[in-house]
C-alpha positions as CSV (number, residue, x, y, z in Angstrom):
1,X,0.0,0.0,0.0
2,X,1.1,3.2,-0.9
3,X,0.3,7.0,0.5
4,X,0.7,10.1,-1.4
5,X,-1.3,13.3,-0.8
6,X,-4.6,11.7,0.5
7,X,-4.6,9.3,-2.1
8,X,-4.4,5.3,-1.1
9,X,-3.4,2.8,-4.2
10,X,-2.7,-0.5,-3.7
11,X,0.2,-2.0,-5.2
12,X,-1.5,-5.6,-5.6
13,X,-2.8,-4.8,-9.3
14,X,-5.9,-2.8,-8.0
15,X,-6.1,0.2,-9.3
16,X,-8.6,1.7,-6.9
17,X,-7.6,5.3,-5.4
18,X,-8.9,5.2,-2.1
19,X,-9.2,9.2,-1.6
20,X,-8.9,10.7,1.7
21,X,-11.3,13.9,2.1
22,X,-9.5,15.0,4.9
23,X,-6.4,15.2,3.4
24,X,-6.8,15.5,-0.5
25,X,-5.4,18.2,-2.5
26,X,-7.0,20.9,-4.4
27,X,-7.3,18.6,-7.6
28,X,-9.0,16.3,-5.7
29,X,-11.4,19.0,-4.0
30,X,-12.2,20.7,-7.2
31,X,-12.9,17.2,-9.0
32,X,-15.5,15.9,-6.0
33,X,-16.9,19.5,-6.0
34,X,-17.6,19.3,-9.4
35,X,-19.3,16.4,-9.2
36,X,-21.3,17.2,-6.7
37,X,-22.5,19.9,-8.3
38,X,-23.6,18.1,-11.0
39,X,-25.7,15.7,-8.6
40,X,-27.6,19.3,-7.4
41,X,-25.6,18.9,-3.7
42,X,-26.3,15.5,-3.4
43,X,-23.7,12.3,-2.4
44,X,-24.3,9.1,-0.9
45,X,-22.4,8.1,1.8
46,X,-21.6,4.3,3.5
47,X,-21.3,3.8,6.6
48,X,-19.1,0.7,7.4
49,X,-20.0,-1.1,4.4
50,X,-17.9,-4.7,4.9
51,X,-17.2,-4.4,8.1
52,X,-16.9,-8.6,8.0
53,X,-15.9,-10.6,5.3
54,X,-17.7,-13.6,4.8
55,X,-16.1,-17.4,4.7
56,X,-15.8,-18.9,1.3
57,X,-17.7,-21.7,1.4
58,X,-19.9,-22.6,-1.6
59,X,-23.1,-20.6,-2.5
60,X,-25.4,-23.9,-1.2
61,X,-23.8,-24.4,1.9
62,X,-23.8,-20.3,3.5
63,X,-26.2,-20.0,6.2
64,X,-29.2,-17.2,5.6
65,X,-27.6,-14.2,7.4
66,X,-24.8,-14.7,5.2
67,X,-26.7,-15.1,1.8
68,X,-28.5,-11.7,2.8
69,X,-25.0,-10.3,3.5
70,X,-23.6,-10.9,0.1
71,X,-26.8,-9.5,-0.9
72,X,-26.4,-6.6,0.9
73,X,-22.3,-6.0,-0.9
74,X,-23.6,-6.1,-4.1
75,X,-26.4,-3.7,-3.6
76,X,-23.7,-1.1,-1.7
77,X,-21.2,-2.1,-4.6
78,X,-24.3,-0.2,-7.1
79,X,-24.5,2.8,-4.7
80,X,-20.9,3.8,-4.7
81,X,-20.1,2.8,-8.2
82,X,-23.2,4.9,-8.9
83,X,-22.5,7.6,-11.4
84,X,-26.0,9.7,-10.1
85,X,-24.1,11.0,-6.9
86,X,-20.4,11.0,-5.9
87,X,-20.0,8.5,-2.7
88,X,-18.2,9.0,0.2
89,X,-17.4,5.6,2.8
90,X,-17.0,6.4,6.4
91,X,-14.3,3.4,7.3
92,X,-13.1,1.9,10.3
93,X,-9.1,3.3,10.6
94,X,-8.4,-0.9,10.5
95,X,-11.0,-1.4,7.7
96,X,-9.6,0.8,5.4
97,X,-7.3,-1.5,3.1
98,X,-9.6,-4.5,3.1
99,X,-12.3,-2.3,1.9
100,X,-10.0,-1.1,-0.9
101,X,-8.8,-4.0,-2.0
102,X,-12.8,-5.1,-1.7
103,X,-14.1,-2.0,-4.1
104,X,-11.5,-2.4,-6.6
105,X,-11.9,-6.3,-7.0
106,X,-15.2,-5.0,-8.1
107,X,-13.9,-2.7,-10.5
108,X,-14.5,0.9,-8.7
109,X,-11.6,2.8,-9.8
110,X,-12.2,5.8,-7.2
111,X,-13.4,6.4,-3.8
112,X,-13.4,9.4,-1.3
113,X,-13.4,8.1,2.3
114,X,-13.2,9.4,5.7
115,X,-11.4,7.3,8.3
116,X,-13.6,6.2,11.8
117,X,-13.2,4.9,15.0
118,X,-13.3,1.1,15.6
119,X,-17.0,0.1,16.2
120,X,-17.9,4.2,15.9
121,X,-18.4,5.9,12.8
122,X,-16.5,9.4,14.8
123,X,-14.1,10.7,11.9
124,X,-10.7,10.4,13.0
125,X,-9.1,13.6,13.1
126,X,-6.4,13.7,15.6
127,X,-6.9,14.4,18.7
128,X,-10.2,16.1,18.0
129,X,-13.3,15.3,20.3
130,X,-15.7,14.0,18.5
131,X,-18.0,17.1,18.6
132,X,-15.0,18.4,16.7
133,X,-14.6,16.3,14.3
134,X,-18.3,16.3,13.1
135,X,-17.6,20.0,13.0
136,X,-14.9,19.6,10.9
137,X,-16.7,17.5,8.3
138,X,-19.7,19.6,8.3
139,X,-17.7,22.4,7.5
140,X,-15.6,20.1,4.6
141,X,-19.2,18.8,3.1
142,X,-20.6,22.5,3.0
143,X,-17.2,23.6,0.9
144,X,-18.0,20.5,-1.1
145,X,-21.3,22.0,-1.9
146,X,-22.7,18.7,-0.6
147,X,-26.9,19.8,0.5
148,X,-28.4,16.8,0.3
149,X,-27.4,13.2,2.1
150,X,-28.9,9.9,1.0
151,X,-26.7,7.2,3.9
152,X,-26.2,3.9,4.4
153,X,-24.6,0.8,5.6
154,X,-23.9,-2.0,8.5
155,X,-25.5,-1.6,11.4
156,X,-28.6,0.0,11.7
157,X,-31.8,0.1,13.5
158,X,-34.2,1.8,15.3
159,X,-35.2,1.9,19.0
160,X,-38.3,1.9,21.0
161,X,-38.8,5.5,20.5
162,X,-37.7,5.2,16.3
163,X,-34.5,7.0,16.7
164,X,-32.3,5.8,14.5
165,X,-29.0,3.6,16.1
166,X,-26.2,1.9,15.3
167,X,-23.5,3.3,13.7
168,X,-25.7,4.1,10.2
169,X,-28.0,6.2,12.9
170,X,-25.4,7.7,15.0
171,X,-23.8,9.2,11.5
172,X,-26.9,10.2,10.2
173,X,-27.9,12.4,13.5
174,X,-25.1,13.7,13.2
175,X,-24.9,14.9,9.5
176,X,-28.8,16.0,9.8
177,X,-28.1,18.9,12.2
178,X,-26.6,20.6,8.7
179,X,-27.8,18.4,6.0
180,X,-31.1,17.4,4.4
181,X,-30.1,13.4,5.4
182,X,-32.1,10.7,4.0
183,X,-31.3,7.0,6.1
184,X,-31.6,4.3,3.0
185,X,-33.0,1.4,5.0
186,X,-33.3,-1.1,2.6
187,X,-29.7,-0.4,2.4
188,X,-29.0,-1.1,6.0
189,X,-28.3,-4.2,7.7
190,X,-28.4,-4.5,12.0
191,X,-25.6,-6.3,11.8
């Protein structure tokens, strides 16, 4: 694995530039920015999308949870290689180059992350709280000219009261106090 500017590649004959937002360059910026105006402000973002990789066994012998798992990949493989709005994966820090590798074995030649917490989708910036760090992305998605959040991922679910939980609803309460933020359930697994 390589690092330069932001910009992940793997050096396993994957091409897939895994792009940090945090730390990208002005080309990069200016590129995402320009997509995202195209999309009328709007990006999907994943939370945690293969957070577990499943066991190879043969298609007739993988238990039902699994089956729906593999489902659930392929459907989150469509959302970020979606050309309708730019994606953006919030990854575990430890996630990061198994998700790569994941993304570009699918062919997905370019994706803008942000790195989380283990088990937390916080953005890792530092030694920023993690009221700070929100901040910090709210203020990087409003340069982005991002409006408009459709989100994603592994687990999610709701609670007696219908707040949304999990790691999905944790992100998503937090990018609704500046964004109009859509949760995508049949996108979502609780687990």
């Amino acid at each position: 694995m390589t690092f330069i500017e932001g910009e992940r590649t793997a050096d396993m004959g994957v091409s897939t530039q895994f792009i940090n937002l945090l730390e990208m360059g002005q080309k990069h910026k200016s590129s995402l920015a320009d997509k995202i105006a195209a999309s009328g402000g709007k990006v999907n973002v994943i939370v945690h999308p293969f957070a577990e990789v499943s066991p190879s066994l043969p298609p007739e012998e993988l238990p039902p949870y699994l089956i729906e798992r593999n489902k659930h990949k392929s459907e989150i493989f469509g959302l970020i290689a979606s050309p309708e709005y730019p994606s953006i994966v919030l990854e575990e820090s430890s996630h990061i180059e198994s998700t790569q590798l994941i993304l570009g074995l699918q062919g997905i030649k370019s994706v803008y992350f942000i790195p989380t917490a283990e088990a937390h989708p916080r953005p890792v910036i530092g030694e920023k709280s993690e009221e700070q760090s929100w901040e910090i992305v709210h203020d990087l998605f409003s340069s982005l000219g991002i409006r408009s959040i459709l989100i994603a991922g592994r687990y999610f679910w709701h609670d007696v009261r219908g707040e949304p939980q999990g790691c999905v609803g944790h992100a998503a309460r937090k990018l609704q106090v500046k964004f109009s933020t859509k949760i995508l359930t049949e996108l979502c697994l609780s687990y």
